[in-house]
C-alpha positions in Angstrom: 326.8 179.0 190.6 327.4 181.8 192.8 325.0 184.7 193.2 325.8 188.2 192.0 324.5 192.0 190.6 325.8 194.4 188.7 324.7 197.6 187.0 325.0 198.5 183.4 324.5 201.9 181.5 321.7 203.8 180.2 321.4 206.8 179.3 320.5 208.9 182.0 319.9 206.0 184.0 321.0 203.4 185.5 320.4 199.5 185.0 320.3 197.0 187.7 320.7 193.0 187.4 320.6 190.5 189.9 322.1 187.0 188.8 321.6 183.5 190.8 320.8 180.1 190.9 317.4 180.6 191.0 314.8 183.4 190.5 314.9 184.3 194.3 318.3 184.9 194.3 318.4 187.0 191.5 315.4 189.0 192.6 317.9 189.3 196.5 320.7 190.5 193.9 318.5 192.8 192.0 318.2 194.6 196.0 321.5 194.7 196.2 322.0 196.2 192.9 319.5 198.6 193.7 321.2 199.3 197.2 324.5 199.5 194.9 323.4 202.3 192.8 323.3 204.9 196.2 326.3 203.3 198.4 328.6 200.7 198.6 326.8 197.7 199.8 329.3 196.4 201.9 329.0 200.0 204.4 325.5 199.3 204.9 325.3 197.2 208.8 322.4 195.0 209.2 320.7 196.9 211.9 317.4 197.1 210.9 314.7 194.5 209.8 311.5 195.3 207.0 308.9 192.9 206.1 308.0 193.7 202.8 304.9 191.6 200.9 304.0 191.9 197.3 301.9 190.4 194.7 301.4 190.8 191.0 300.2 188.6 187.9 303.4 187.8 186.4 307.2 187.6 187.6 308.2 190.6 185.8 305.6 193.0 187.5 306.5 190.6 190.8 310.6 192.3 190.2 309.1 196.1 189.8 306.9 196.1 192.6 309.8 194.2 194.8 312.2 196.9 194.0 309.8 199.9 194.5 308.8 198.4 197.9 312.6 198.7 198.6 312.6 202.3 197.3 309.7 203.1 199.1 310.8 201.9 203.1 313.9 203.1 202.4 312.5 206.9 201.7 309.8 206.7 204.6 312.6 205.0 206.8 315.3 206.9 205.9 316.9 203.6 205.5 319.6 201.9 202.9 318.7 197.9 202.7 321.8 196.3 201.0 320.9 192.5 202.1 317.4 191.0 201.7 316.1 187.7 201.5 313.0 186.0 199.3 310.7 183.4 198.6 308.6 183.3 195.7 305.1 181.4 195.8 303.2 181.7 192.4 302.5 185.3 192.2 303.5 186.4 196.3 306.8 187.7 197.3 307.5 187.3 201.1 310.5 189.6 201.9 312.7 190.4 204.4 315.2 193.2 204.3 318.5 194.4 206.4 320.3 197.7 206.6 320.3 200.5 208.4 320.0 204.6 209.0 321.0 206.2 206.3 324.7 208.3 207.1 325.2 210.9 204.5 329.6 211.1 206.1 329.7 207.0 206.2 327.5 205.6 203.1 328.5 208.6 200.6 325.3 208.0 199.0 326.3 208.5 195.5 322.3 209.5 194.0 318.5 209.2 195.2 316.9 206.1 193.7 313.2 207.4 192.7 311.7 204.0 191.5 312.3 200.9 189.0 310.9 201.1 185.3 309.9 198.9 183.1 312.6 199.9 180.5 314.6 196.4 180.0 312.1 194.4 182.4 313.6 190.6 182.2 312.7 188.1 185.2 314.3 184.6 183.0 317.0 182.2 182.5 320.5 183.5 180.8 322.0 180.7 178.2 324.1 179.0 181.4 320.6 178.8 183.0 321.2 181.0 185.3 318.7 183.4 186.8 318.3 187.5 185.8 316.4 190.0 187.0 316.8 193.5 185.6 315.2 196.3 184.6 316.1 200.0 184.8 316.3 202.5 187.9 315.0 206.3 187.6 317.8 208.5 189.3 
């Protein structure tokens, strides 16, 4: 099973999902998705590195907080991180994220990301068994 993301519509907002073989992927996926909503993932260079560490009681809350960690280094950075890597250990998330400087003539950021909801929170297995993690993004 290849790994993937994709967005879907509501309302004013925008939904992310990240889809893989297992939950780590998809929550990798979800970044990308979440990088997808500004720019085109494949613009963004791997320049830069950011640790990011998180911790919350369930796998859901894990997904939120991993997504508004992104949000958050990328506004105090002024960064976009298309490409991450995870690993999940009961309720910590160690993760690593790539990207670079935000370039308003190269990345055509599309819209500001302001934070992940909880609207259509899901960290579980599709029917193929396949990993999701979604929720919705505040634009």
């Amino acid at each position: 099973m290849n790994s993937k993301w994709e967005h879907y519509a509501h309302g004013a907002d925008i939904g992310i999902r990240g889809i893989g073989p297992t939950m780590e992927a998809a929550f990798e996926q979800a970044g990308a998705a979440l990088a997808g909503v500004i720019t085109d993932p494949n613009r963004v260079e791997s320049r830069e590195k950011v640790d990011i560490e998180c911790r919350a009681p369930d796998r859901e809350l894990l997904l939120v907080d991993w997504l508004n960690a992104l949000v958050y280094q990328m506004a105090v950075r002024r960064l976009i991180l298309a490409r991450s890597q995870v690993k999940i250990e009961g309720d910590r998330l160690h993760g690593t994220a790539w990207g670079e400087a935000a370039d308003v003539a190269r990345h055509e950021p599309a819209v500001e990301v302001k934070g992940a909801t909880y609207t259509d929170l899901f960290v579980g297995r599709n029917s193929e068994g396949a990993w999701i993690a979604q929720c919705v993004v505040d634009v």
